[in-house]
C-alpha positions as CSV (number, residue, x, y, z in Angstrom):
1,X,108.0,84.0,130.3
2,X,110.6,85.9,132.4
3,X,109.9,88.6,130.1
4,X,106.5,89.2,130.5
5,X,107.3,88.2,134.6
6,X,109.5,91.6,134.2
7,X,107.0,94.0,132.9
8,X,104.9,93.0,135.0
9,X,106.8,93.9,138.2
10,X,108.1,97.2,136.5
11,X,104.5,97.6,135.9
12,X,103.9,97.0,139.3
13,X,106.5,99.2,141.0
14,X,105.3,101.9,138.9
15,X,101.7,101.7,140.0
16,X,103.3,101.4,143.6
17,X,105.0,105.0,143.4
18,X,102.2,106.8,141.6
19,X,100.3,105.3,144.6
20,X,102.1,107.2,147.3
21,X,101.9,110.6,145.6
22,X,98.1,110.2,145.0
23,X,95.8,111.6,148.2
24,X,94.8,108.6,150.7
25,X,91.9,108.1,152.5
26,X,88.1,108.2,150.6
27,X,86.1,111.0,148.6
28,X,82.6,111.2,151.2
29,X,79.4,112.9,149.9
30,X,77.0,114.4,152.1
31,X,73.4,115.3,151.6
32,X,71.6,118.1,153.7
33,X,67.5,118.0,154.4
34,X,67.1,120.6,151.5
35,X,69.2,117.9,149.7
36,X,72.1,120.6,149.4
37,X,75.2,117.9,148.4
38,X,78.7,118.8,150.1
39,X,82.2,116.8,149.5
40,X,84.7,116.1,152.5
41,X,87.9,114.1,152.0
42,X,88.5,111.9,154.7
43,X,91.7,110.3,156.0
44,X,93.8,109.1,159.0
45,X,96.0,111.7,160.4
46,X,99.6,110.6,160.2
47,X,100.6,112.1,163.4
48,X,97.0,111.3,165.6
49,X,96.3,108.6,164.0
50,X,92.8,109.9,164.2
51,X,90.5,110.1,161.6
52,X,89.8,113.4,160.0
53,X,88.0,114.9,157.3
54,X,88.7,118.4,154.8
55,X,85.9,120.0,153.4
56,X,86.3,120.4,149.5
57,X,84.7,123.3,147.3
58,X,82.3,123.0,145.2
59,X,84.6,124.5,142.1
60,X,87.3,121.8,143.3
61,X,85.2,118.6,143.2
62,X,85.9,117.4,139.5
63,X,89.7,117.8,140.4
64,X,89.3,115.6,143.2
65,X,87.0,113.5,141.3
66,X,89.4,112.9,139.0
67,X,92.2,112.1,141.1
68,X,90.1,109.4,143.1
69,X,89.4,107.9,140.2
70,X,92.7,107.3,139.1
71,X,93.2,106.5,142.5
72,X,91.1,103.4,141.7
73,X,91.8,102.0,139.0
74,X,95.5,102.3,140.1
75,X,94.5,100.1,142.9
76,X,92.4,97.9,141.0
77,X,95.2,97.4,138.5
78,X,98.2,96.4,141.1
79,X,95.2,93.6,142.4
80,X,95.7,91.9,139.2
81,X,99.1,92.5,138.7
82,X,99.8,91.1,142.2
83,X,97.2,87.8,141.4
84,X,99.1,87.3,138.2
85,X,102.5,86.9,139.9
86,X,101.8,84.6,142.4
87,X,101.7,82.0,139.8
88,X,105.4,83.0,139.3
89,X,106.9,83.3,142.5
90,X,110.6,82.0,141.3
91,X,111.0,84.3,138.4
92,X,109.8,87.2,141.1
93,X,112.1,86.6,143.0
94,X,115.2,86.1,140.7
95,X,114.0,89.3,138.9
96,X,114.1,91.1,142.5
97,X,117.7,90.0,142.9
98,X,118.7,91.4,139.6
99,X,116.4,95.1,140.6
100,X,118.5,94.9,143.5
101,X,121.9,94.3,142.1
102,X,120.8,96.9,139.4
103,X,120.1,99.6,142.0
104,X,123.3,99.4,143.9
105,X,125.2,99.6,140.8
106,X,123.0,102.7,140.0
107,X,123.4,104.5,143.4
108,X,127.6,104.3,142.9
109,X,127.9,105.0,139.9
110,X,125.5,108.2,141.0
111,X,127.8,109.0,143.6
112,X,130.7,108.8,141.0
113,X,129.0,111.4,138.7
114,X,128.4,113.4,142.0
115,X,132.1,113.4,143.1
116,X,133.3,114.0,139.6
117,X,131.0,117.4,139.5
118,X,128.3,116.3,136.4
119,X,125.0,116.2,136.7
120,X,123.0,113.8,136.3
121,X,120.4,113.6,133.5
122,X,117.3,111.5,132.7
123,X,118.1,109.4,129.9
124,X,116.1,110.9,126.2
125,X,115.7,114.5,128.2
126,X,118.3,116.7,127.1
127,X,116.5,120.1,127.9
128,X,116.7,122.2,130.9
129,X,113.7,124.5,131.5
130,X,113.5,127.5,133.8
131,X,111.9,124.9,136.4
132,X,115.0,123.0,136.7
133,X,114.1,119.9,135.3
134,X,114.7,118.4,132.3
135,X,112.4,117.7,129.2
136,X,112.8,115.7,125.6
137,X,112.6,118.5,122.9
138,X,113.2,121.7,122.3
139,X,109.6,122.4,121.7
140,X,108.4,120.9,125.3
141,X,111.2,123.1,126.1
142,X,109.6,126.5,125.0
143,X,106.1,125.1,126.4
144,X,107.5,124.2,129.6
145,X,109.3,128.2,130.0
146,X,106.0,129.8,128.7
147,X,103.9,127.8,131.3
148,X,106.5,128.9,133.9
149,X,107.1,132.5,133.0
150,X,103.6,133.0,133.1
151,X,102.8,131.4,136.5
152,X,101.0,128.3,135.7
153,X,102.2,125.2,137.9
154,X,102.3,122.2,135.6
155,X,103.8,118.5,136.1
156,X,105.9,116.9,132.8
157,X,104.9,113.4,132.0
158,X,102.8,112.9,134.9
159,X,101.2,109.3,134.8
160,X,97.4,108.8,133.8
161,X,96.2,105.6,133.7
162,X,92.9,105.0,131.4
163,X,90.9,101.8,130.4
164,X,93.2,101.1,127.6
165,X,96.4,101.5,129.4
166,X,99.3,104.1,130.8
167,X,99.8,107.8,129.2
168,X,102.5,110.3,129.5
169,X,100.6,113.5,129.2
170,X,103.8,115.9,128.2
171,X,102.1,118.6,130.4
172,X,99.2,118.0,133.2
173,X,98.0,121.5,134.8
174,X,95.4,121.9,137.0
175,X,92.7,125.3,135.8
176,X,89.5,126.2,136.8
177,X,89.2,123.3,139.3
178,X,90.2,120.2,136.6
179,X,92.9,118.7,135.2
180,X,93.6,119.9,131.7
181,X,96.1,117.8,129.8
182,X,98.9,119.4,127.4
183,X,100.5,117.5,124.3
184,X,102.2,118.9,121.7
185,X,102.6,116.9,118.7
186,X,105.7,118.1,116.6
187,X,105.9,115.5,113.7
188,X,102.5,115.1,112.2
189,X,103.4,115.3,108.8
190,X,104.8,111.6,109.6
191,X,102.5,108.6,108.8
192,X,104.1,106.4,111.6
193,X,103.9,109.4,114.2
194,X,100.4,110.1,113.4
195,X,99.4,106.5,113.6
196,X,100.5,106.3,117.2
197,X,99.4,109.5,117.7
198,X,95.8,108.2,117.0
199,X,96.3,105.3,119.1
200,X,97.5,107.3,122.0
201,X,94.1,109.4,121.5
202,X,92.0,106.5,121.7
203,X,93.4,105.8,125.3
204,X,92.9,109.4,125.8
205,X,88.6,109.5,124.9
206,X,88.4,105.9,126.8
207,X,89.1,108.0,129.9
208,X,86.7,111.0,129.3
209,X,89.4,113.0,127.7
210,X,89.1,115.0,124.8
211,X,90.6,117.8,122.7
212,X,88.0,120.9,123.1
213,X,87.1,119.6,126.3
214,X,90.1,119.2,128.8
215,X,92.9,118.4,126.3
216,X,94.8,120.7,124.6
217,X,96.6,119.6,121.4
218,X,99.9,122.1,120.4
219,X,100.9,121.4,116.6
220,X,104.4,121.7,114.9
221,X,105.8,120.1,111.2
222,X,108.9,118.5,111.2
223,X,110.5,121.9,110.1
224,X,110.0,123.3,113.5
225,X,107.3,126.1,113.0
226,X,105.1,127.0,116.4
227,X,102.6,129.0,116.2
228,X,102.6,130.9,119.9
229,X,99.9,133.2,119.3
230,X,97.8,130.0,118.6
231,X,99.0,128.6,121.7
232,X,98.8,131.6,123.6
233,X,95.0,131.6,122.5
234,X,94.5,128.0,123.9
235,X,96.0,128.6,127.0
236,X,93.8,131.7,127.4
237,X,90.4,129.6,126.2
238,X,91.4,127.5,129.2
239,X,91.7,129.8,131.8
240,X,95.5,128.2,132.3
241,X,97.1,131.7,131.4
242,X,95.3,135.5,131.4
């Protein structure tokens, strides 16, 4: 039981932080007499307190779209995350103690590593890219430094939630006015990888996200061949590079 009572507050405290990156406020349609549609984001100034609204393009709508409606069910998902640990209110707050404890212990022994001159490094990412940050193979490495050299702003395992549960998208770059999704899948000559591979797709397509459409699947054996000019070619059919 204090198991499950832990992933669901790491759950929760997840949900919470992709929360405060995501846009506040409300997506707003309005309709003209000559039932012209326009889209406004509206929100409440920080510094006013005022309400205010930003007119959004036409081209830009499905990126906003999209965001709103992750937006959503983020929201909808730390509702029953919250309902479900009421029932457990003395494990929450034991496991809080623990987060807490945990956290100090982190923060010194950050500061030691700071004092003794290393950096610090996300566990399982070992790369450094020409972005300064860190990613988990040498092949997201190369990705990461062509997306970069050639100008194309990108975020590394950004968080999408979808019907069937949380994805890691190695690469999530925004082209033509909509998120296009990057993974590149390095060991498909392995039954196991495959399998979870598959399973990782079907969260994918229960979200509206498919290859062809606005995913983008890079493919390597477990030798370590890449085919750039194949890449190259996606990226182009994308509009994400020129």
């Amino acid at each position: 039981m204090l198991n499950d009572t832990k992933k669901l507050l790491d759950e929760l405290d997840t949900l919470l932080a992709t929360l405060e990156k995501l846009p506040k406020g409300s997506l707003v349609t309005h309709k003209r007499k000559n039932d012209h549609c326009y889209y406004g984001h509206q929100f409440k100034d920080p510094d006013t307190k005022k309400r205010r609204e930003l007119y959004i393009p036409l081209d830009e709508y499905p990126y906003w779209r999209a965001i709103f409606d992750q937006r959503n069910m983020t929201k909808q998902r730390v509702r029953e995350i919250r309902a479900l640990l009421k029932k457990h209110k003395k494990e929450v707050t034991l496991l809080r103690n623990e987060q807490h404890e945990a956290r100090l212990e982190a923060e010194q022994k950050k500061q030691q590593a700071t004092l003794a001159g290393t950096a610090h490094m996300p566990e399982n990412q070992t790369y450094f890219t020409l972005a300064e940050e860190f990613v988990r193979s040498g092949s997201e490495l190369a990705l990461a430094n062509r997306l970069y050299i050639n100008g194309v702003n990108y975020v590394y395992e950004q968080r999408l939630y979808t019907p069937l549960g949380l994805l890691l998208p190695d690469f999530t770059v925004i082209a033509g006015g909509r998120l296009i999704y990057i993974e590149h899948l390095g060991l498909m000559d392995q039954e196991e990888y495959r399998k979870n591979w598959e399973e990782k797709l079907r969260k994918y397509e229960s979200a509206g996200i498919r290859e062809g459409l606005n995913l983008i699947c890079t493919y390597e054996s477990s030798r370590g061949f890449m085919n750039f000019d194949e890449i190259d070619c996606q990226l182009r059919q994308y509009a994400i590079i020129k």
